[in-house]
C-alpha positions in Angstrom: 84.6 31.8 21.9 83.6 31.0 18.3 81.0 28.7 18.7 79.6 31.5 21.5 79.9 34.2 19.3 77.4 32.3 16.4 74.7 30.7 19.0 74.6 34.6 20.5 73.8 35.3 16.4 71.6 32.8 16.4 69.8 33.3 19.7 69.6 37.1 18.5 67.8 36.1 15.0 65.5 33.7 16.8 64.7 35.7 19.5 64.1 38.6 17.2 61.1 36.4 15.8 59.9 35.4 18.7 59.6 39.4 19.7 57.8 40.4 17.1 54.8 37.8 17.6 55.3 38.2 21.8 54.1 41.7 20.9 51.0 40.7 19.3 49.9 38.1 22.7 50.7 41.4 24.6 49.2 43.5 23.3 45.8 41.9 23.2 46.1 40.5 26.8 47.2 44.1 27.7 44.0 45.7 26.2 41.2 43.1 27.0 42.9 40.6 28.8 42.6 38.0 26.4 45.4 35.5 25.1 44.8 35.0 20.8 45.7 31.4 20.6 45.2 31.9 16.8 47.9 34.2 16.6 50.6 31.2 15.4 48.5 30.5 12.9 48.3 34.4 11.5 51.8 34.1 11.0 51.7 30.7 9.6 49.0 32.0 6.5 51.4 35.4 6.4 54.1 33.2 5.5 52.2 30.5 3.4 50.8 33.7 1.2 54.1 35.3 1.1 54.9 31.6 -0.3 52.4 31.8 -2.9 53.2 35.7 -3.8 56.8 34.8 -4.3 56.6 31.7 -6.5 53.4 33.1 -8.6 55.8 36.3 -9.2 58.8 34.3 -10.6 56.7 32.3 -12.6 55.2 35.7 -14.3 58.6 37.9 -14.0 61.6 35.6 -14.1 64.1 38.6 -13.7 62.8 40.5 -11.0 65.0 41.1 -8.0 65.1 38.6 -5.1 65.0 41.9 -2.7 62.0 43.4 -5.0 59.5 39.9 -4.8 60.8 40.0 -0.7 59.2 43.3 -0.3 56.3 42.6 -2.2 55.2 39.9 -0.6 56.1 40.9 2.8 53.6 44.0 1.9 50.9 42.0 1.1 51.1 39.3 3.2 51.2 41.9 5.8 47.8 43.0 4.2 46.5 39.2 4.4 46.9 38.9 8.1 45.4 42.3 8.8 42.5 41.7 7.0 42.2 37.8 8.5 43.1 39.1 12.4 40.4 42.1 11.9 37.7 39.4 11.0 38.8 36.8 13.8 38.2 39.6 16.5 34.7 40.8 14.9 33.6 36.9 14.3 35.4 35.3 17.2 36.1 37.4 19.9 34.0 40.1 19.9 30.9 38.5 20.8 32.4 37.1 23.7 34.1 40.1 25.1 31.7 39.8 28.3 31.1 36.2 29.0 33.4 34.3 31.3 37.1 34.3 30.4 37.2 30.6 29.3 34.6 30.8 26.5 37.3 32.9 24.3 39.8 31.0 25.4 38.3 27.5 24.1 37.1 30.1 21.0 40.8 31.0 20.4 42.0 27.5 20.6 39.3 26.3 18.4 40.3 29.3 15.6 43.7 27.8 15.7 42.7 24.5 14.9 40.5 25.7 12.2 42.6 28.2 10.4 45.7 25.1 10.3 42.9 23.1 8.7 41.8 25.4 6.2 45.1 26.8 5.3 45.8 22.5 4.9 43.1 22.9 2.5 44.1 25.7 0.3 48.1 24.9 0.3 47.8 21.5 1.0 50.1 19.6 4.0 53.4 19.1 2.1 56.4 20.7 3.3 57.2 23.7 0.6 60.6 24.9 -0.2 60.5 28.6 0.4 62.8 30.7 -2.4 66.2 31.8 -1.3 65.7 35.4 -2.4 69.2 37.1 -0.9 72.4 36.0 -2.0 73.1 33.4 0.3 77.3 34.5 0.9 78.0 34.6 4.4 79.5 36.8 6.1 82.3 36.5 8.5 82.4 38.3 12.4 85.0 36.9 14.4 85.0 33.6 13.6 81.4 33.6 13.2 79.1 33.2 10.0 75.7 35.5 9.6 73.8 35.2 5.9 72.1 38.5 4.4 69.2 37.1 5.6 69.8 37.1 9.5 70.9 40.8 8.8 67.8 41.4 7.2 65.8 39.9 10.2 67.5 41.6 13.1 67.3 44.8 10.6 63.6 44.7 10.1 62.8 43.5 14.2 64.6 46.6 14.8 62.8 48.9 12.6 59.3 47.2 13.6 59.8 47.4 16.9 61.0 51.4 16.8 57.9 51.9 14.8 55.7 50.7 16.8 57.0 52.1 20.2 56.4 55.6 18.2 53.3 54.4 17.1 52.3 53.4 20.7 54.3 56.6 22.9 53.7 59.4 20.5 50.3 59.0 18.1 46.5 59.6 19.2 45.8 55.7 18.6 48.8 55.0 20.7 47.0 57.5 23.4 43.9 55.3 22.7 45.6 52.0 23.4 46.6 53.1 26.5 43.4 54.6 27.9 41.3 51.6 26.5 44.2 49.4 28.4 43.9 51.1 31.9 39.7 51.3 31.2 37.9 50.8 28.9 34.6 52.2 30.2 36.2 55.6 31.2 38.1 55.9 28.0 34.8 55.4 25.9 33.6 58.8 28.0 36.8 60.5 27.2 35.8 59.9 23.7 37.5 56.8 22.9 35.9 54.5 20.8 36.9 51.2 22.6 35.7 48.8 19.6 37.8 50.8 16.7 41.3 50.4 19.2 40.5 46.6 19.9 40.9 45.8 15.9 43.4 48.3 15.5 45.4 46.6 18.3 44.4 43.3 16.1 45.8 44.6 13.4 49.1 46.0 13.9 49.7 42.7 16.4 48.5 40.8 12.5 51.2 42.9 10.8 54.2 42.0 13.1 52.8 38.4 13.5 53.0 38.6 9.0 57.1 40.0 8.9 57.8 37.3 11.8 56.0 34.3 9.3 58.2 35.4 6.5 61.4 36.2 8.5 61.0 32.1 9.8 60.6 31.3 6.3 63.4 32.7 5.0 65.8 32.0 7.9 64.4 27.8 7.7 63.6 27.7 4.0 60.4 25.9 4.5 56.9 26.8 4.8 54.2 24.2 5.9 50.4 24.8 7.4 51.5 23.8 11.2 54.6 25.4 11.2 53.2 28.6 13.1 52.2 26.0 16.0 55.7 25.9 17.7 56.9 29.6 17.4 53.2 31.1 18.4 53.8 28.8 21.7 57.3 29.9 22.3 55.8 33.3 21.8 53.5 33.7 24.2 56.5 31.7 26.4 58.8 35.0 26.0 55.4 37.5 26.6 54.7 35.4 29.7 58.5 35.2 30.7 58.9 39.0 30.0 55.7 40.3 31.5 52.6 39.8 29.8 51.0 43.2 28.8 54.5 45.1 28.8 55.5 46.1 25.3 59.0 45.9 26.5 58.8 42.9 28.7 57.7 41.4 25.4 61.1 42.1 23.6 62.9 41.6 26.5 61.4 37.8 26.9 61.9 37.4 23.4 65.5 37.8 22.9 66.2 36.0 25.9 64.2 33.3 25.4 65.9 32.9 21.5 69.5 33.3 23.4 68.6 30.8 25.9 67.7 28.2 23.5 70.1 28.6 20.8 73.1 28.7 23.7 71.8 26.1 25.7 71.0 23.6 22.6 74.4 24.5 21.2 76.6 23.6 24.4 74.5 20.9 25.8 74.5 19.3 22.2 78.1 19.8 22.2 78.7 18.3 25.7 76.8 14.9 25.3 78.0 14.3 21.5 75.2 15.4 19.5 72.6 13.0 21.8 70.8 16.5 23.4 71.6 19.2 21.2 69.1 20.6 18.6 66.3 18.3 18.3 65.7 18.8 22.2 66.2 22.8 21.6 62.3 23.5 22.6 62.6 22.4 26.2 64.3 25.2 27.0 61.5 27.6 26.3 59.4 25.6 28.7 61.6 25.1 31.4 62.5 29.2 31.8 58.2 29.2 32.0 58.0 27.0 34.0 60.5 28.3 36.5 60.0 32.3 35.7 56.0 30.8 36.8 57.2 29.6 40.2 59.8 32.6 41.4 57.9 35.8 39.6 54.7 34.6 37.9 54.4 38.3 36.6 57.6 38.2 34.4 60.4 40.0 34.5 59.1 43.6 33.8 55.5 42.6 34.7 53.7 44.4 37.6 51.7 42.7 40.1 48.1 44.4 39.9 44.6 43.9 40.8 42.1 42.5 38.5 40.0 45.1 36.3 36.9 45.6 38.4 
């Protein structure tokens, strides 16, 4: 029951990450049906300038407050990814928003490639140590061990996400998204100005993609230029597997999908002594897609609809 109780914490932390960026592939796909390969890699340079904020700071102010550099750097790595998202859409995607769905597709993949190389570049491919900035005491829960930094994750997923369900049910650019979602072409006559709601739907997917990078790197304690690679893919996995374009469907997939892999690692490493335990963990995300593809290829909360005419 113990060893349940802490890969249900850990599936719950991981899945919490792989939410937030789930969110930003569904959104996109949801407004102009296009999946952001690139969107790994926004949380990889979110967490690699977080990094850099962090370790610049305790050079300069030794005594400041793990908590206080945390925030900081959050904020303006947060800022960072906005900024780099906004100018992939206007640079990348834009231009390509009517030619045949592969050519921003192939563009996506090849913005991936190049922001990993460039980021390889400026931080170089070494492996960094990322700062342990909360006090790294456990606490207990029925047998079970959760750090201040798991709290803090599952803390700030659930603030994120309530934020921007309000942000999306209740605001005028909420309103927006959703017009320019259903159609675009009648929105713009409503008064919508398609183009502003695209990068705005960039940009808020940039910010969650930016608190998922430093979540990762806090929760793994290591920060490298391909490490956005393998959680971007599981990402889209748990938008896909919850129903890609549904805000919800995205959380949904993304908790399960963390559950799924942390349990099933955990027991099945367990049952053969170690030999498939958490060095085979990804192959669970790919076998729910695969299978969630052949019984309900639109997800679980996905509705089966007819392409935009």
């Amino acid at each position: 029951m113990e060893t349940l109780l802490q890969q249900i914490i850990n599936g719950l932390v991981l899945g919490s990450m792989y939410a937030l960026v789930a969110l930003g592939y569904t959104m996109v796909y949801g407004i102009i049906n296009l999946i952001n390969f690139a969107h790994g890699e926004v949380l990889m340079v979110g967490a690699l300038t977080s990094w850099s904020i962090i370790v610049t700071m305790q050079e300069a102010m030794p005594g400041m407050p793990g908590w206080l550099l945390l925030i900081v750097a959050l904020l303006i790595s947060c800022f960072v990814a906005a900024v780099l998202n906004f100018i992939i859409e206007k640079v990348a995607y834009r231009p390509l928003r009517n030619s045949p769905k592969l050519a921003p597709l192939i563009t996506a993949i090849g913005m991936s490639i190049l922001l990993q190389t460039l980021a390889m570049i400026i931080w170089k491919p070494n492996y960094k140590p990322y700062p342990t900035l909360l006090p790294p005491v456990p606490f207990q829960i029925g047998g079970a061990v959760i750090t201040a930094t798991q709290i803090m994750i599952l803390g700030l997923t659930a603030a994120s996400l309530a934020v921007l369900m309000y942000l999306v049910n209740y605001t005028r650019l909420g309103r927006a998204m959703r017009a320019t979602a259903e159609n675009p072409r009648v929105a713009a006559l409503m008064g919508v100005k398609p183009d502003t709601v695209i990068s705005a739907t960039f940009i808020i997917g940039a910010v969650l993609a930016a608190i998922a990078g430093v979540m990762y790197a806090s929760n793994y304690g290591t920060v490298q230029h391909t490490m956005g690679f393998l959680p971007g893919l599981k990402a889209f996995t748990a938008a896909v597997f919850g129903g890609i374009g549904n805000l919800g469907g995205a959380v949904v997939g993304g908790i399960l999908l963390g559950l799924i892999e942390s349990i099933g690692s955990g027991y099945i490493g367990a049952l053969t002594g170690g030999v498939l335990g958490s060095h085979y963990s990804d192959i669970f995300a790919f076998i729910v897609l695969i299978i969630m593809l052949t019984l309900r290829p639109s997800g679980l909360l996905g509705e089966r609809v007819a392409d935009r005419a």
